[in-house]
C-alpha positions as a printed NumPy array, in Angstrom:
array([[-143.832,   29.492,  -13.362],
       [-143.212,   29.809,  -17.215],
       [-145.32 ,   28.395,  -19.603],
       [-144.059,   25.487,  -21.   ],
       [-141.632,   24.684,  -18.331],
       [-141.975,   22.597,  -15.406],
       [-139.598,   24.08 ,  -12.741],
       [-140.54 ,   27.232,  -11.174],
       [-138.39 ,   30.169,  -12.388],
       [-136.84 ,   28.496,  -15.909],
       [-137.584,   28.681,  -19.404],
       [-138.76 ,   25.728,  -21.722],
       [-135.584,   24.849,  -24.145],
       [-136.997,   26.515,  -27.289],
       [-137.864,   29.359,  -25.627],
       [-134.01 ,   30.571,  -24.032],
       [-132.836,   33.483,  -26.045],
       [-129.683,   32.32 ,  -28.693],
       [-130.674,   28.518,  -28.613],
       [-132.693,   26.6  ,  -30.777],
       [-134.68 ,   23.921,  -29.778],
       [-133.986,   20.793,  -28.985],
       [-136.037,   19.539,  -31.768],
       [-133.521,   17.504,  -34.482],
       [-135.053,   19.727,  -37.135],
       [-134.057,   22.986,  -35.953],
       [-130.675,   22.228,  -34.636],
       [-127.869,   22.041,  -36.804],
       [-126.452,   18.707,  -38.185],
       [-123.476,   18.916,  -35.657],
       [-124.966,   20.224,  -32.957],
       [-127.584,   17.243,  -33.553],
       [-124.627,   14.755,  -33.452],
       [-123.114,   16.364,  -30.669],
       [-125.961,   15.901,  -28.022],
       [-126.63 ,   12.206,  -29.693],
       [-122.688,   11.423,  -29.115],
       [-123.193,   12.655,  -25.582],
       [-126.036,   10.86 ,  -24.443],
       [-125.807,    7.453,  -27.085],
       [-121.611,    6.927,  -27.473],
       [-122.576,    3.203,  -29.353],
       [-125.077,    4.713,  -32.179],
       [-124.924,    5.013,  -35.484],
       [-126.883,    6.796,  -38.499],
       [-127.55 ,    5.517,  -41.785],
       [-129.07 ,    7.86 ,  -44.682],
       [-131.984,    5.811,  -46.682],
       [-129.524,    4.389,  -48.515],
       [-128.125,    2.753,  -45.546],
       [-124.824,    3.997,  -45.731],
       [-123.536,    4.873,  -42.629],
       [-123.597,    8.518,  -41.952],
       [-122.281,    8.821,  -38.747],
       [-120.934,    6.443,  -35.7  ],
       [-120.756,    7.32 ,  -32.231],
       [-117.694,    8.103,  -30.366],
       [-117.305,    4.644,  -28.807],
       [-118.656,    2.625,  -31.411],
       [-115.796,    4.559,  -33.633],
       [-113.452,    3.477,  -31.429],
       [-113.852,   -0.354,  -30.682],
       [-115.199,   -1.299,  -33.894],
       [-113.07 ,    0.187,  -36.998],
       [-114.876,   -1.304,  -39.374],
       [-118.035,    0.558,  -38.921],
       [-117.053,    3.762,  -40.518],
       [-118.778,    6.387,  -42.362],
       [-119.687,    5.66 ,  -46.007],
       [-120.106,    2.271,  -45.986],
       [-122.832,    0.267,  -46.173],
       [-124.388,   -1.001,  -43.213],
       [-124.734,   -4.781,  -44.545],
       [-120.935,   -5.064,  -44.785],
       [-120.428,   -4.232,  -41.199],
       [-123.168,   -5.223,  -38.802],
       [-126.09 ,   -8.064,  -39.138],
       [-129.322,   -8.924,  -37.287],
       [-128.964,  -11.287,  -34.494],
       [-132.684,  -10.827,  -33.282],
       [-135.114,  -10.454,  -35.492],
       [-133.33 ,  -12.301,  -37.887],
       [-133.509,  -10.608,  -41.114],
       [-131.592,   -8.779,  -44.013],
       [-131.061,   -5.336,  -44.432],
       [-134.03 ,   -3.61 ,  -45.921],
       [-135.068,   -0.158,  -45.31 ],
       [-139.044,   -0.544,  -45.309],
       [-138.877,   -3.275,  -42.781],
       [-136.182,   -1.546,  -40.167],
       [-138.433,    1.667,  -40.528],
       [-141.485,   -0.722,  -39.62 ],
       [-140.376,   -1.816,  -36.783],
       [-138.498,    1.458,  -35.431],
       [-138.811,    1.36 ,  -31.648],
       [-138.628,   -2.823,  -31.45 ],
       [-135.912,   -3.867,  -29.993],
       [-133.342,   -5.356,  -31.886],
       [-129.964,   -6.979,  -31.475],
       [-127.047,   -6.534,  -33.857],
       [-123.703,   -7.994,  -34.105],
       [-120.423,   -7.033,  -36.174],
       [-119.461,   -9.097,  -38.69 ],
       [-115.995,   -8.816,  -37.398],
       [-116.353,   -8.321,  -33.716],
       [-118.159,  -10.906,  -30.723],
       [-120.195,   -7.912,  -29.279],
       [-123.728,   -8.057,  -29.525],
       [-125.109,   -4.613,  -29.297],
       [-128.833,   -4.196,  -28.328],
       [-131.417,   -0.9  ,  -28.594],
       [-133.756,    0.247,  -31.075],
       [-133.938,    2.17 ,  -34.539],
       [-135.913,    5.431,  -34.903],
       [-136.619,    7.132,  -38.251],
       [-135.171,   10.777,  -37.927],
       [-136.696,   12.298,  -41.539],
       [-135.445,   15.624,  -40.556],
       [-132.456,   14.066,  -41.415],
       [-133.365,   11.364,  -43.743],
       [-132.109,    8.555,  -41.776],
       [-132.44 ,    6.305,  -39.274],
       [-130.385,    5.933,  -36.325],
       [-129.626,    2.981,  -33.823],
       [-129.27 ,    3.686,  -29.928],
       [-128.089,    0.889,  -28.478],
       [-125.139,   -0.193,  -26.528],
       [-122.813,   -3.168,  -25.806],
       [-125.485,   -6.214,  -24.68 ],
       [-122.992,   -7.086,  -21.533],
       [-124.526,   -9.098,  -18.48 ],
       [-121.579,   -9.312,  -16.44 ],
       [-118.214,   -8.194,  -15.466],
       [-116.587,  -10.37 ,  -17.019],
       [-117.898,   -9.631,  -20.14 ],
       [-117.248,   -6.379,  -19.805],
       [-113.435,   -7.867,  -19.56 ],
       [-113.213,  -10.035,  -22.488],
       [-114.864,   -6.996,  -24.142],
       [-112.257,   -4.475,  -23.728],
       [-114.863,   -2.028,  -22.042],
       [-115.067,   -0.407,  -18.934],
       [-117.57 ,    1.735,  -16.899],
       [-116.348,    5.171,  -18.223],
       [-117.326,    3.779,  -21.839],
       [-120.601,    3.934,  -20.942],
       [-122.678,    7.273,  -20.873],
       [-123.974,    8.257,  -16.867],
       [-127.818,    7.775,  -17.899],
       [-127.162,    4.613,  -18.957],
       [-127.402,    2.264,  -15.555],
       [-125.671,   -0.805,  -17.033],
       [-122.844,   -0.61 ,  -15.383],
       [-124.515,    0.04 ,  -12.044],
       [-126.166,   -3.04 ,  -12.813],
       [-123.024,   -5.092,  -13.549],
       [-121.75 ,   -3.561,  -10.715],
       [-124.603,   -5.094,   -8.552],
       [-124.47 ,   -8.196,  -10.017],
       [-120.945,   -8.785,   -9.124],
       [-121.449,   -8.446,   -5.354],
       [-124.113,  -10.316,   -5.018],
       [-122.078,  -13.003,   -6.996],
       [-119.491,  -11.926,   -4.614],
       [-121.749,  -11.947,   -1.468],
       [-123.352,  -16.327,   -2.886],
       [-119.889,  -16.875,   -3.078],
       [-119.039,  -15.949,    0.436],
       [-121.975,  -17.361,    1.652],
       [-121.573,  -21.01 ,    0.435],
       [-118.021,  -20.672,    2.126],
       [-119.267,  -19.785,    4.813],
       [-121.916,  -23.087,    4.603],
       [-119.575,  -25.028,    4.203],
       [-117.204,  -24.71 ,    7.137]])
């Protein structure tokens, strides 16, 4: 075994000839925002400014009004905590969990913010806060929208046959 890595016979990331590593800082901006739009399709970035720097590739496409240059406050609120926009107190409490809504949209999206100053910004990764199937409905999503390490549609999934299965039971009770 390598050091660094922890299977048998492979390298550790930074250490593969012709990569860099998968730290933010030494990868390029667009390889950086590649991998993020991969594994986090409902982020976003804002710069220190909080102007929106970049959206992910399914927040882009549901929500048009969340587009790069403008200012976060026009776009998207606090649900939970409730509070304005300020830069000091999102950066405070990066890894909380938080709960946004558009302004123009019913989707409440739910995740955390983490300070990337590599980059100068901070960046939400989050996705749609959807309990149930039909929510996913009414919210024009579906289980492709949603990246494969991201088990909430598994969940949704679950939950709808065992609503299923209740249902079928007290049908069942009753005859």
């Amino acid at each position: 075994m390598r050091s660094g890595s922890s299977f048998p016979g492979r390298r550790a990331p930074d250490s593969r000839p012709g990569t860099s590593s998968m730290n933010p800082a030494n990868m390029s901006p667009q390889d950086f925002e590649t991998l993020i739009d991969g594994l986090f399709p409902f982020h976003f970035e804002v710069d220190y400014d909080l102007m929106i720097r970049h959206v992910g590739p399914r927040l882009a496409e549901r929500f048009d009004s969340i587009m790069v240059g403008r200012s976060i406050a026009e776009v998207v609120k606090f649900q939970r905590p409730i509070m304005e926009w300020d830069l000091e107190r999102v950066r405070d409490g990066q890894g909380m969990l938080v709960v946004l809504k558009p302004l123009h949209g019913s989707v409440l999206f739910s995740g955390q913010f983490l300070d990337i100053e590599s980059r100068s910004s901070l960046i939400f990764f989050g996705a749609p806060w959807i309990s149930s199937l039909e929510e996913m409905n009414a919210s024009n999503l579906g289980l492709n929208d949603f990246p494969p390490n991201d088990p909430r549609g598994d969940l949704i999934m679950h939950a709808q046959s065992a609503k299923m299965m209740m249902q079928e039971l007290t049908e069942s009770n009753r005859r």
